[in-house]
N, C-alpha and C positions, 0 to 999 in steps of 0.2 A: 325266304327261309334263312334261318341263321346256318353260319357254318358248322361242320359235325366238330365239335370241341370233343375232347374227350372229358367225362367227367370225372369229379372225384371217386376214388376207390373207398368202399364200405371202410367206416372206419374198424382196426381190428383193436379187439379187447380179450383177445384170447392168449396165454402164455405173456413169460417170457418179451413183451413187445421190445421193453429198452433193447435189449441182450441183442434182438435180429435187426435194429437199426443204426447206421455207421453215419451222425451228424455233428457237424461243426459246433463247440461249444460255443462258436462266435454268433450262428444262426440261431440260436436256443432262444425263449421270449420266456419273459415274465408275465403271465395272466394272469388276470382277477376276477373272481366269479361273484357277484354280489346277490345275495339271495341265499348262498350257498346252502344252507340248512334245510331248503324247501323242497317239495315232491319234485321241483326240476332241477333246483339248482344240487343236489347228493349227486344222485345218477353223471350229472352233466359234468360235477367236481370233478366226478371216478375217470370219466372219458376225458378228461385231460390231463389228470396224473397219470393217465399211462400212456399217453402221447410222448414219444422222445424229442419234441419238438419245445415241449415246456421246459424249462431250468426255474423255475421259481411258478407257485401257486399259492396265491391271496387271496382267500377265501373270508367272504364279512357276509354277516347278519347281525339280526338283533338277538337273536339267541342261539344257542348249542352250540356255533361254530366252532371254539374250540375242541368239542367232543367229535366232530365232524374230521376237523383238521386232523386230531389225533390218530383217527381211526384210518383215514387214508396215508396218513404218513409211515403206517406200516408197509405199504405195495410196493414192491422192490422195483421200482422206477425209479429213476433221478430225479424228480424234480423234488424241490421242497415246499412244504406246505407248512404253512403259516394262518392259524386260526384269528380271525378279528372281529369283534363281538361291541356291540352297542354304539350309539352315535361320538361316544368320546373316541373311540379307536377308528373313524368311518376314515379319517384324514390318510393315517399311517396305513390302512389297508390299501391306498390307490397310489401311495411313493411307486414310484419309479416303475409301476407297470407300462406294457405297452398293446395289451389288447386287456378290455373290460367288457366281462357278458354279464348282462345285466336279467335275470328272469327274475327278478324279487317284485314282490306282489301279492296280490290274492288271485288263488283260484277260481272260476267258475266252476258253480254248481250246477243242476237240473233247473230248467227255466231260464237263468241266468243268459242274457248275451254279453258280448264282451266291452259292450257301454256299458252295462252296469258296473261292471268294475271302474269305471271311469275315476270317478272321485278319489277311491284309494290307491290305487296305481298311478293316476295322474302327481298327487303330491309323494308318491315314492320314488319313481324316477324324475321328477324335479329336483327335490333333492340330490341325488344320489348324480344327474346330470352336474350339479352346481360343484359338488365333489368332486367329479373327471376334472371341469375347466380350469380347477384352480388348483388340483392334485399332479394332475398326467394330462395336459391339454391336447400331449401330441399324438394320446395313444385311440389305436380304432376302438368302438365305443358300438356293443354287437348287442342292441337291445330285443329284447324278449319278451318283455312285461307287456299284454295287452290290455284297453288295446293298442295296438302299435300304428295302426291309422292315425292314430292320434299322440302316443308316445313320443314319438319320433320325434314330430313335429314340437312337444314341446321342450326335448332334449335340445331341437336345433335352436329353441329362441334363448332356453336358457343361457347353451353358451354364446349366443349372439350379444345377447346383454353382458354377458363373462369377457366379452373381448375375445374368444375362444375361434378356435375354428370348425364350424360346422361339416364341411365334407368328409369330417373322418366317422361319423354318423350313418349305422345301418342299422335298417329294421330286419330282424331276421325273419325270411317268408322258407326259409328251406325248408321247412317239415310239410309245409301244401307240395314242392316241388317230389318232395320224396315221397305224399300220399300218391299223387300222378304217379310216379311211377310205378308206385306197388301196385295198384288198382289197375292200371293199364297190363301190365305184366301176368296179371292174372288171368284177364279178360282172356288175351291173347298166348297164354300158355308159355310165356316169356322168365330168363331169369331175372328177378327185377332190378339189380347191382348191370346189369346191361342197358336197361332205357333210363332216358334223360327226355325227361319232357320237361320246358320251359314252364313257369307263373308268372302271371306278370299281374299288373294292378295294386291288388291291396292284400289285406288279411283277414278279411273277414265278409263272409257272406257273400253277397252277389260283386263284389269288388275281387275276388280270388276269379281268376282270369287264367286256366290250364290252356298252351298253345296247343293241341293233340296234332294241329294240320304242322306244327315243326317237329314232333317227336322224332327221337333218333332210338333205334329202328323205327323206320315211318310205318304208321298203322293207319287203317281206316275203321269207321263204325256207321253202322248203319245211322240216320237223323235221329231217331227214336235211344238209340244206347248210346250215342255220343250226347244227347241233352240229359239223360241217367247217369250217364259219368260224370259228368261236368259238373250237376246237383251235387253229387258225392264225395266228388272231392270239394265243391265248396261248404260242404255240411258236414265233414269229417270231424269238427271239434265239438262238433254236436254229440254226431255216433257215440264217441268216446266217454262224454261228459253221462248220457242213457246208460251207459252198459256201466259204466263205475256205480251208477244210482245214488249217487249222493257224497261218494269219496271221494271226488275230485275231477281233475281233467286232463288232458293227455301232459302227462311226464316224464313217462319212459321213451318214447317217440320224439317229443320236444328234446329232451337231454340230447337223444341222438344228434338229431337236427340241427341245434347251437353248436355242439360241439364240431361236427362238421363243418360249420360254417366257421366258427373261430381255427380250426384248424387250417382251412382254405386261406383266409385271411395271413396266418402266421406263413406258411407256402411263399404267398405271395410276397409278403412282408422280405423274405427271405433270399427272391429273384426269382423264386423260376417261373417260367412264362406259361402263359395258356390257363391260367388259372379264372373258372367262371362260376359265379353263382349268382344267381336271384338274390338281389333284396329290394328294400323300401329304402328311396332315398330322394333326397333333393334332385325334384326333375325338372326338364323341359321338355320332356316327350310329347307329353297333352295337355291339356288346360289345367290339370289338377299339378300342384305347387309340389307333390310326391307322390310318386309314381315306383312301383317294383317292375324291374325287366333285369336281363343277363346284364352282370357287368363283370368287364376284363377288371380284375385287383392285379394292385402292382406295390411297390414297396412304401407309395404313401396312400394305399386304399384306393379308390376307383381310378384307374386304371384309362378305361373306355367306356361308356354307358352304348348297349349295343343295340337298343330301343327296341319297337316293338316287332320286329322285324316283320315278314310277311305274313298277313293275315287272314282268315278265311272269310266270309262271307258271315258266317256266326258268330264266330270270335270277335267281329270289329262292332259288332250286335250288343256282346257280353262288354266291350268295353265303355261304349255308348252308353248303357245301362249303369255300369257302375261308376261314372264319373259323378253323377249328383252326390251318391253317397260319401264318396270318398273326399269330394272339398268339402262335405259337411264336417266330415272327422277330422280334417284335416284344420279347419276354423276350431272347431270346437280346444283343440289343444294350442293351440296360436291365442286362441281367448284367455286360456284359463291362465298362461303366464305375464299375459298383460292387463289380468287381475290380481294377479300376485302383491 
């Protein structure tokens, strides 16, 4: 069992936030949202223009970002926002940041799984990787774009060949950790801002790995609704992508999700201790080359990798099972930049 960490607190987006929080202008980060103009990357903008923890917001696409920028630059928060639009301005958008969330891409549609996006998300975060290594090398680098099984993986070759350093490289898996809980919380008539249930694995399909035997408050479920949960939360970008019918796929959830997670990150970045979240990252957990489990963040990113900690009898079932897929995704993005 991992130990009871306390988790992050719901991010608020209500009033006033700058106004009710007292923070060092020295602790303050420069972010960069790359995507910014898309169904994730707006929402995800907003949730950190009003974070008192941002002093500076860079904001790039290849299109409207300036209307984007403008438009949050009204929100009587402190940070400032800076619109940067097409590949001549990609350079000047990544100065001097020190965390880059990256969800730029194309959406999943109906039918669609998240390999199919492979091809145009693969050559968007390559690029836009090549950009951090020689922009902001030193900055954490919070990718979003799926898939991220495979993402990740080709951010860390890009900057490998950049001379760069790859540990400062995470896959964001918070939005599965936060489906667990919302789903668990329901189940059990729970507030869901109270349970923390670990992810561990991957992001996609039978690779998303809910620990329910570590939840904090500990729950049980019958074999029958604990193998019903477990599908559901690993099907959850499915639900989401059905019920839009054809407009897209989860982005108000993902916004949250990233945002939280670059939030955690800047925390950390900051000092204060105890700071944990899921992501996807260069592992040595298990056979597969990245692996998502808790990791302690500290002011140069991982921290501690807190592994898989103790596991059920099902659960080491579900990981067993998702190991073939996830070195496939994980080669797959390892190939495509030693095709490049």
């Amino acid at each position: 069992m991992f130990s009871r960490i306390a988790r992050p607190q719901a991010i608020n987006i209500v009033g006033n936030v700058a106004r009710n929080f007292s923070v060092s202008a020295q602790n303050n980060r420069k972010v960069a949202v790359m995507g910014a103009s898309g169904g994730i990357g707006q929402p995800l903008s907003l949730l950190m223009k009003n974070s008192p923890l941002v002093t500076e917001l860079s904001l790039y696409d290849i299109v409207h970002t300036p209307g984007v920028a403008a438009d949050l630059s009204h929100i009587e928060s402190p940070a400032k926002v800076t619109g940067y639009v097409g590949p001549d301005q990609l350079d000047a958008s990544l100065k001097g940041c020190e965390v880059v969330v990256i969800p730029a891409g194309v959406p999943r549609k109906p039918g669609m799984t998240r390999d199919d996006l492979f091809n145009t998300n693969a050559s968007i975060v390559a690029n836009l990787a090549k950009a951090c290594a020689l922009n902001c090398p030193d900055a954490m680098i919070c990718i979003i774009s799926n898939p991220v099984n495979s993402t990740v993986p080709i951010a860390a070759e890009v900057y490998k060949k950049a001379g760069a350093d790859p540990s400062r490289i995470f896959g964001v898996t918070t939005l599965d950790v936060v489906r667990a809980n919302t789903f668990i919380a329901e189940l059990k008539g729970l507030d869901p801002s109270t349970v923390n249930c670990p992810v561990i694995g991957g992001h996609a399909g039978i690779t998303i790995i809910p620990l329910i035997s570590n939840c904090t408050p500990a729950v049980q479920f019958p074999a029958d609704e604990l193998k019903a949960l477990t599908e559901r939360i690993q099907d959850a970008g499915t639900e989401v992508v059905k019920a839009k019918a054809g407009a897209g796929s989860a982005t108000l959830s993902m916004a949250y999700a990233g945002a939280r997670f670059a939030i955690s990150m800047i925390k950390a970045m900051n000092g204060e201790a105890g700071v944990v979240e899921c992501a996807f990252v260069s592992s040595t957990v298990t056979e597969a080359s990245y692996f998502s489990t808790p990791l302690v963040l500290g002011p140069n990113g991982m921290e501690k990798n807190l592994g898989l900690g103790s596991l059920s009898a099902f659960e080491s079932e579900l990981v067993t099972a998702a190991l073939p897929e996830l070195k496939k995704s994980i080669k797959k993005g390892e190939d495509f930049v030693a095709n490049m």
